[in-house]
C-alpha positions as CSV (number, residue, x, y, z in Angstrom):
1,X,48.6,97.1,134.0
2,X,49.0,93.5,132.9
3,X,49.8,92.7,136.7
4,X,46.0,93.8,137.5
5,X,44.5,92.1,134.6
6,X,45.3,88.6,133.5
7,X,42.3,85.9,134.9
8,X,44.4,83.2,132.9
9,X,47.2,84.0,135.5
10,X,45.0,83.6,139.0
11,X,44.7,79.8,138.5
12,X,46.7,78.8,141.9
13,X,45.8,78.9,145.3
14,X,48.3,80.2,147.5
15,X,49.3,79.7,151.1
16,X,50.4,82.5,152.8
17,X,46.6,84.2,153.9
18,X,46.4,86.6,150.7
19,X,43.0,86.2,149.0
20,X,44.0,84.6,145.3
21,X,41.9,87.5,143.6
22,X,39.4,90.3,143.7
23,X,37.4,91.0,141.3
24,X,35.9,94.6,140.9
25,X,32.7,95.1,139.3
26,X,30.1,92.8,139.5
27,X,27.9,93.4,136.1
28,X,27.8,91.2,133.1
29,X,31.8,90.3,132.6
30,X,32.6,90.6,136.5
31,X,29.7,88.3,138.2
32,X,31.0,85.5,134.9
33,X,34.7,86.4,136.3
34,X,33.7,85.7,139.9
35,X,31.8,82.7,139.3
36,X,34.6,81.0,137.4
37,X,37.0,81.5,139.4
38,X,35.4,80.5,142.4
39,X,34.4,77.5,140.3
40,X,38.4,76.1,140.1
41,X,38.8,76.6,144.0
42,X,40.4,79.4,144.3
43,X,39.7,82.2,147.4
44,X,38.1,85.1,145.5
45,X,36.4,88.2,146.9
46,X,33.7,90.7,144.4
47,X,33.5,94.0,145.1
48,X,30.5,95.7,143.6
49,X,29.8,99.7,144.6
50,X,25.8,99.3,144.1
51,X,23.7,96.7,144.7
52,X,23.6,93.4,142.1
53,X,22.3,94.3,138.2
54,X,22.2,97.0,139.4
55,X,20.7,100.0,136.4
56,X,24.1,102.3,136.4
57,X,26.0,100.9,134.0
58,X,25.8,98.9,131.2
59,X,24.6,95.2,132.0
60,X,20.9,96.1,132.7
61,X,17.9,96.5,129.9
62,X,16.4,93.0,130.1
63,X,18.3,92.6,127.0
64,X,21.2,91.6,125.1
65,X,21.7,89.8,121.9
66,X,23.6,86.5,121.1
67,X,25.3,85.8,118.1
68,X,27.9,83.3,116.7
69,X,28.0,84.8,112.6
70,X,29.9,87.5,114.1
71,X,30.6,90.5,111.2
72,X,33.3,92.2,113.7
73,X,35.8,89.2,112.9
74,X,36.2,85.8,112.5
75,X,38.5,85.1,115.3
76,X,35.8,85.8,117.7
77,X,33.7,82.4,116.6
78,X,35.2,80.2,119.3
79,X,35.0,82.4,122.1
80,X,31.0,82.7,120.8
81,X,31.1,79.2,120.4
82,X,32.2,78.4,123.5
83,X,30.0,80.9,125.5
84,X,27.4,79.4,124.1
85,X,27.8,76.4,125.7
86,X,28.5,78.0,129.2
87,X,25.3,80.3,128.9
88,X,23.3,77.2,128.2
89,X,24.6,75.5,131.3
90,X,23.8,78.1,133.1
91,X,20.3,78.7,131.9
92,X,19.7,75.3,133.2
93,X,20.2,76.2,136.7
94,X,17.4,78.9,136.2
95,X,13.8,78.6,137.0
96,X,12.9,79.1,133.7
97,X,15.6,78.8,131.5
98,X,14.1,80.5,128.1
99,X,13.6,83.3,130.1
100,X,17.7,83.6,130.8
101,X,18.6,82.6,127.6
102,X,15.9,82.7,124.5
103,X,16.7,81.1,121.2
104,X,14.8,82.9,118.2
105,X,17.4,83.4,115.5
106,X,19.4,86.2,114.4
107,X,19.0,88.1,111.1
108,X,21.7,90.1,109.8
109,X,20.5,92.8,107.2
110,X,21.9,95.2,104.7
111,X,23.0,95.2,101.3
112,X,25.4,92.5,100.1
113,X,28.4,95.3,100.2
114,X,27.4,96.6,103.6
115,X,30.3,95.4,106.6
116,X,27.3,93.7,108.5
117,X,26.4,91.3,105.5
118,X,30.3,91.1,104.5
119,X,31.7,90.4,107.9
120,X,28.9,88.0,108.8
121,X,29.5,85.9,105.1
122,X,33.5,86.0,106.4
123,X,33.1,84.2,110.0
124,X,30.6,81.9,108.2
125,X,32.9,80.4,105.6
126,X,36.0,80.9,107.7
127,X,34.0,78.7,110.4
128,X,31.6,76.7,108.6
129,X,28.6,77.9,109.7
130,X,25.3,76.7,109.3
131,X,22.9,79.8,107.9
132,X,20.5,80.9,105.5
133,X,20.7,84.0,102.8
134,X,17.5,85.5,102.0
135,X,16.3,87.8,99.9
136,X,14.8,91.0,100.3
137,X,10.9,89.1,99.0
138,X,12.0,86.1,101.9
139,X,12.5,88.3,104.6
140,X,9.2,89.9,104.0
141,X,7.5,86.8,103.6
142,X,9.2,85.1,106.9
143,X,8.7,88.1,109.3
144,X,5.8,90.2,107.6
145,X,7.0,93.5,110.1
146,X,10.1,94.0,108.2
147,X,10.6,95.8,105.0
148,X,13.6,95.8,103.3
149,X,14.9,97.7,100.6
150,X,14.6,95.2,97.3
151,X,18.6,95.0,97.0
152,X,19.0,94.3,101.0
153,X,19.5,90.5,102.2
154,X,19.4,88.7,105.2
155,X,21.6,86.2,106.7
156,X,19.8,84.6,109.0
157,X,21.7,82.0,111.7
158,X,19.3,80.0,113.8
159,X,22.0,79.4,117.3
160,X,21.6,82.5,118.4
161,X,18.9,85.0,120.4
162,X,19.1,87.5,123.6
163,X,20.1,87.2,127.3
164,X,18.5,88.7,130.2
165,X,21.4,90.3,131.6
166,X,19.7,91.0,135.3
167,X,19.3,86.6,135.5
168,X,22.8,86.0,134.2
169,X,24.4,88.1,136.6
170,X,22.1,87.1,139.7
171,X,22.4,83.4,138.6
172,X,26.4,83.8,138.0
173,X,26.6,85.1,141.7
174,X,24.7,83.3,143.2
175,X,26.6,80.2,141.2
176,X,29.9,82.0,142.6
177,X,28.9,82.2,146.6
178,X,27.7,79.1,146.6
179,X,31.1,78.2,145.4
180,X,32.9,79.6,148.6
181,X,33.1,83.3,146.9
182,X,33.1,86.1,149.5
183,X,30.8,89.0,148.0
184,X,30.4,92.4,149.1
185,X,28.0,94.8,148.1
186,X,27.4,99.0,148.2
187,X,31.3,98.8,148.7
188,X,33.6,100.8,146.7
189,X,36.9,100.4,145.9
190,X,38.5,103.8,146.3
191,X,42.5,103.0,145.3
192,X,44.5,100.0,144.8
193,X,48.5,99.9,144.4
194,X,50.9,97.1,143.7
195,X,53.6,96.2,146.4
196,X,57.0,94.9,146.6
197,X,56.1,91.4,146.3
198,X,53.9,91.4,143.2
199,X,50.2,91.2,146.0
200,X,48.3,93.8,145.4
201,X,45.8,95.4,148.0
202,X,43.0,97.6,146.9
203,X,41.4,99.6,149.3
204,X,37.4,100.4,149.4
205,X,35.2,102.7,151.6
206,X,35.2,99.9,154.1
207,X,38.3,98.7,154.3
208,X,41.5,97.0,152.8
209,X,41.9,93.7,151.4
210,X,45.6,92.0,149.7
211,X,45.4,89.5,146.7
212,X,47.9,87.9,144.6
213,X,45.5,89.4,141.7
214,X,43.4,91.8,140.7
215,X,40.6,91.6,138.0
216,X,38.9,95.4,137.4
217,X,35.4,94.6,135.5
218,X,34.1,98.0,136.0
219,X,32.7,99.2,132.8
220,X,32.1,103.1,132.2
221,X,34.3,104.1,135.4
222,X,37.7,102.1,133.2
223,X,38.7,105.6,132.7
224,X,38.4,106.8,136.5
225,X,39.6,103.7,138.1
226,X,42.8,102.9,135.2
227,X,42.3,105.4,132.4
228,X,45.7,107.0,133.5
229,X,47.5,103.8,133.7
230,X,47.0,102.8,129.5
231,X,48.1,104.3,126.4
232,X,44.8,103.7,124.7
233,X,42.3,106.4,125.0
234,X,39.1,105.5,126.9
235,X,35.7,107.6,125.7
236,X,32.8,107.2,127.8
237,X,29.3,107.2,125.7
238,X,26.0,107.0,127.1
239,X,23.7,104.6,124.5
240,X,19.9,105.2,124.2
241,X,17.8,102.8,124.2
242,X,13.6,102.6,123.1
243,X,10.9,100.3,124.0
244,X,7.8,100.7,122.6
245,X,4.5,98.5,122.8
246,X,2.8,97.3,120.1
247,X,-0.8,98.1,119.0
248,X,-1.3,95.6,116.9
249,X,0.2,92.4,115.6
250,X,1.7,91.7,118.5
251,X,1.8,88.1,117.5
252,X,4.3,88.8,114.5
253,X,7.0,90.5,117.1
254,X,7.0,87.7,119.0
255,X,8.5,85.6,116.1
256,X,10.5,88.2,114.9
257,X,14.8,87.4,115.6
258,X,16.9,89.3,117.1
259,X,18.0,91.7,114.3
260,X,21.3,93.7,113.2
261,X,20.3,96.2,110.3
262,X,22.8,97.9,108.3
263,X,22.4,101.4,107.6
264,X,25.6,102.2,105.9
265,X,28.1,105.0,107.4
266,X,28.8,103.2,110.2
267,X,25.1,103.1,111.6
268,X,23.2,99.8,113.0
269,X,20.4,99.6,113.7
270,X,19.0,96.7,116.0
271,X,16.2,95.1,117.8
272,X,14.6,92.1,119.6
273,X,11.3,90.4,119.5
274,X,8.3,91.4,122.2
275,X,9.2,90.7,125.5
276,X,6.5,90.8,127.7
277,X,6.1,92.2,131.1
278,X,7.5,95.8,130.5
279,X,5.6,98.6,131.8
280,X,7.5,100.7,128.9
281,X,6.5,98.2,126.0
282,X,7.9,94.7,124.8
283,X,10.0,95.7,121.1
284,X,13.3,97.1,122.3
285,X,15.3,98.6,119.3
286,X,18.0,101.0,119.2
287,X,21.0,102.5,117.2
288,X,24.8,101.5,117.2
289,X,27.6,103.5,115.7
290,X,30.4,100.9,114.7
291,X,32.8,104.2,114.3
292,X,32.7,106.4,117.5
């Protein structure tokens, strides 16, 4: 599989006609994929089986938060660090940047045992990391919508926010054709197979194209498209998320962080300030299991 899915290793152009890679999957991690390689010269194709953000998998919800503190592990700080970097150039190249990329702090919550609060205190002193520990009284007094329990804390870190997934894939496309990238949509890739000489040709409801690489971004079809091909078991889970509008204070969600609340057992619970111009509400919140 490692053939099909090393980007560090499609870094040189090559001359005899085969495209240098393809990328499958155009959401969140493919239209970045595309538009970076297209952005060190090299003849790329994106293959996307609906149309762009589009609402079938798992890049679409006007949503996503941004942290750096992360409480997964330390070792993910300067891949955060440098994203965030990259997402700020390309909110520049957006007609209304804050819209793309919105800075409002992230708060952390749970008790002082709880792996949220533990694992965001690690990557903060591993990384020296700027941030705040409040107590239970501050929170409340900061962001009057939140109650915690009296022996929960926050962490709050103020380089961090939410993304409009929909904008960061149509900007990274866009970003990519203008680059040279050859993009084709409502076309499925229906096989691919690796030949003699280490190409690789993937075939698609339209037709068949040959690569010296090929970069599969596709999200909750991994286990269709290369399940069989890994050891590592792939489970497919469909998330809920709920909006809900606000009847009052509407002012006080606006100014609320993005939030990560520890429920114990495994259980998140998380949310983002009001965004308006949903038909379904502006406060989007929902659950996350950390053990599936």
């Amino acid at each position: 599989l490692g053939k099909f899915l090393l980007p560090s290793q499609c870094l040189c152009v090559m001359s005899d006609g085969l495209l240098d890679c393809i990328v499958v999957g155009l959401g969140g991690h493919g239209s970045a994929t595309l538009f970076h390689l297209a952005s060190r010269g090299l003849n790329v194709l994106g293959l996307e089986q609906f149309h762009p953000a589009h609402v079938q998998g798992s890049s679409h919800g006007n949503s996503r938060i941004f942290r750096q503190a992360y409480f997964e592990h330390p070792k993910y700080v300067p891949l955060l660090r440098r994203s965030f970097t990259l997402w700020n150039e390309l909110s520049k190249t957006a007609d209304d940047p804050e819209k793309m990329f919105h800075i409002c702090g992230a708060l952390m919550i749970g008790l002082p045992s709880s792996s949220v609060i533990k694992g965001t205190l690690l990557s903060i002193q591993e990384h020296n990391m700027p941030h705040q520990i409040l107590s239970s009284d501050e929170v409340r007094t900061r962001y009057p919508m939140m109650h915690l329990d009296e022996d929960e804390i926050g962490i709050f870190e103020a380089e961090a926010g939410y993304l409009n997934p929909e904008l960061c894939i149509d900007l990274h496309l866009k970003a990519a054709k203008n680059l040279g990238a050859d993009i084709h949509y409502e076309e499925e890739m229906t096989s691919y197979s690796l030949n003699s000489d280490d190409s690789v040709t993937v075939t698609t409801s339209r037709g068949r194209y040959d690569a010296r690489k090929l970069i599969l971004t596709v999200g909750a079809w991994a286990h269709a498209v290369y399940g069989k091909d890994i050891c590592i078991p792939l489970h497919l889970e469909r998330r809920v998320l709920y909006w809900f509008k606000p009847v009052a204070h509407i002012d006080e969600f606006k100014r609320i962080p993005v939030y990560i609340w520890d429920l114990g057992h495994g259980d998140n619970f998380y949310g983002f300030p009001e965004q308006p111009g949903f038909h379904a509400g502006g406060v989007k919140v929902a659950f996350h299991q950390q053990e599936a």
